[in-house]
Every structure is written in C-alpha cells, then in structure tokens.
N, C-alpha and C positions, 0 to 999 in steps of 0.2 A: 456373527461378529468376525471379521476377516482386520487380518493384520496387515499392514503394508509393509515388505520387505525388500531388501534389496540383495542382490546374489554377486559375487565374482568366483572367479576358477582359478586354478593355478594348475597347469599339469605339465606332463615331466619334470619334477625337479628332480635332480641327480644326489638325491637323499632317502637311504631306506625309509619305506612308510611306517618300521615298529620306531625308527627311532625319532620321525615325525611327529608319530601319535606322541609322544613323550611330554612335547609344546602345548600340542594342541590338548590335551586333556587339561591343562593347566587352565584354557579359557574359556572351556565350556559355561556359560549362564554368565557371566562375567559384563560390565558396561564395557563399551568400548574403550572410555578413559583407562582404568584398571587393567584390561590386556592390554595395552599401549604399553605402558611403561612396566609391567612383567616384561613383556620383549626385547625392549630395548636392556633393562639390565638382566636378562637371561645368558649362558656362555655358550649356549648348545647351537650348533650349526643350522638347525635349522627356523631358529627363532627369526632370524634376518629376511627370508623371505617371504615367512610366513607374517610379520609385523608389515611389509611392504604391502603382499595382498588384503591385509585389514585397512590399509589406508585408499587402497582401492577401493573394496566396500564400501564408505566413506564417502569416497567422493561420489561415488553410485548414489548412492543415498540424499548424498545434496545435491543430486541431480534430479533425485523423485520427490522431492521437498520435502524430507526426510530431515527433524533437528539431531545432529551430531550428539549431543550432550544429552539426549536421551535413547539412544543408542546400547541396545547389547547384543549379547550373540548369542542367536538362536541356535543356530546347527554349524557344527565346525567336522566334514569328515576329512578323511584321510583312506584314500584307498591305494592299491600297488595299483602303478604301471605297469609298462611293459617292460622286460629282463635281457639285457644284453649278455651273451654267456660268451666268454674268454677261458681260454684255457693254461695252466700253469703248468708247467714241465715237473717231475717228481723225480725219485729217485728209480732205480730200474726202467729205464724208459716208460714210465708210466706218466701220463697226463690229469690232473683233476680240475675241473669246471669251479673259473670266480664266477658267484652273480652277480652285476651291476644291476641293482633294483632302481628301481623309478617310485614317484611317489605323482596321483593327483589330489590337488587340495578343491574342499568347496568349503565355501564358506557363507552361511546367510544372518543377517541383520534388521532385525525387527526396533520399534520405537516400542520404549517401557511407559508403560500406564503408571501418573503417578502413585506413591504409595506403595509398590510392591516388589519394591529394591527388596534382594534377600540379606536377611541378616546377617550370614558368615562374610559379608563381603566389606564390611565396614565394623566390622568385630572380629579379632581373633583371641583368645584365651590365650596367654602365656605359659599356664601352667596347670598340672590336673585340679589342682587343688582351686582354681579361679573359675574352672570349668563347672567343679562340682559345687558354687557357692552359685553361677550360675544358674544350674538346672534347678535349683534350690529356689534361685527368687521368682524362674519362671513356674515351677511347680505353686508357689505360695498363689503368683496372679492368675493362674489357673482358676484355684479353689474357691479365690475370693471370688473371681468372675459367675464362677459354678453357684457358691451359695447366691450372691443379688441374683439369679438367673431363679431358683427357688423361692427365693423371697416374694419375686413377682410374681412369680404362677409358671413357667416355662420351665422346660425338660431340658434335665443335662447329661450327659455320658456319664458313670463315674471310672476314674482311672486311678490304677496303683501302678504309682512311681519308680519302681522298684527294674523290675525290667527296661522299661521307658530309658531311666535314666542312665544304667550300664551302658546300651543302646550308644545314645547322644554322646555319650564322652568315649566310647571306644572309635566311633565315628570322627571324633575330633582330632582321636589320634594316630590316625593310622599310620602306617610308618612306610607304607607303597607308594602315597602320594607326592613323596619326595622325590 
C-alpha cells in the first residue's frame, strides 16, 4: 500500500536549527490547512519561511494531482547546515568564536485517507477538569464496546483506567510544548 507524496527542501536558511525545530515540532501530523494558519499567526522568525516552503509543497502536490484539502504532513525535519565562525574581540587581547548556524529544512506531504483525522486536532480540552470528564466518557464507550463485543461471542482485552488515564491528561498537559 504505497502513499503518494510529494517533497520540497529548503536549505541554508540563516536560522539556528534548535530554534527552527521550535516551528516545526508545532506541525508535525498536522493537515496542511491547520499549519497554514499556525504560521501565519506564529511571532517566531522562523515560521515565515518555513509557511512559504509549505506552500511549496503544495504546489508540488497539485502538480502530482495531489487534492490540497486532503493534505498533511508527514515528515517535517530540520537538520544544521554548515557553520560560519567569526570572531569577536574580548578583553585581554583575547578573541572568542560566534557561530552563525545554518539550518536545512525537508519537508514531505502525503494525501489523508478518509476517516483518520486524529482527534487532538479538531479537539482541545480547555481545562483538566474537561479533560478528565473526557477520558471518562471515552473510557464508558470503551466498556460498552467491550461488553456487545461479549455479548456476541468475540475477545476483548480487559483494561484498568487508572494508569491509562493519568497517561492521557498528563499528555495533554505538558508544559514543553509551548
């Protein structure tokens, strides 16, 4: 089962690649509509060229008859360039080395099957307490699924909530992703 993709580059941009990754981890699994417009109202330096080579993509894409509006993003890396080293003058006639880092960007775009939009992306929880009334009504359709699955004669895993559910909401919160 092979996916149709479509690829573009972006290399040297005159943007550290840790501060890079910052963007791009924001768009990882993301439709293309959704990182479009992160980018555009993102403040960070590098969001602007990096939204430009998504619309590259893009056009890649509608050129391998690729529909737009089913579009997300498969792999987005971010790797260092090559390091321009300048030197600054110090006190005691001493000299210390700036790096001017480089960054290349890749970036690939696959067409989504329907049905298997992920949830966090059209859901976010406001608050723990929305979260944990969540895992709550998904745990309830869980069980019900589990018992019909009994009913009729068929095997089901059995799971305790407990772990699981710490899991899911501490996931929801992390406080790095910001």
């Amino acid at each position: 089962m092979s996916q149709t993709t479509s690829k573009a580059t972006l290399r040297y941009l005159h943007i550290a690649p840790r501060k890079t990754r910052l963007v791009a981890s924001l768009l990882k699994g993301k439709s293309v509509g959704a990182a479009e417009a992160e980018l555009r109202y993102s403040t960070k330096r590098a969001a602007k060229p990096i939204l430009k080579l998504l619309q590259s993509v893009v056009a890649n894409a509608k050129a391998a008859s690729l529909e737009p509006e089913k579009l997300y993003i498969v792999d987005l890396r971010v790797d260092q360039g090559p390091m321009s080293k300048r030197f600054m003058p110090r006190a005691s006639g001493r000299a210390t080395t700036i790096q001017k880092k480089t960054s290349h960007i890749y970036i690939t775009v696959a067409e989504r099957k329907t049905g298997t939009q992920k949830f966090r992306e059209f859901y976010k929880p406001q608050s723990k307490k929305e979260a944990k009334q969540l895992v709550k009504d998904f745990e309830k359709e869980k069980s019900k699924k589990a018992s019909d699955a009994k009913k009729e004669g068929g095997s089901t895993h059995s799971t305790t909530g407990g772990a699981e559910t710490q899991g899911v909401i501490k996931k929801m919160f992390r406080r790095k992703s910001v």
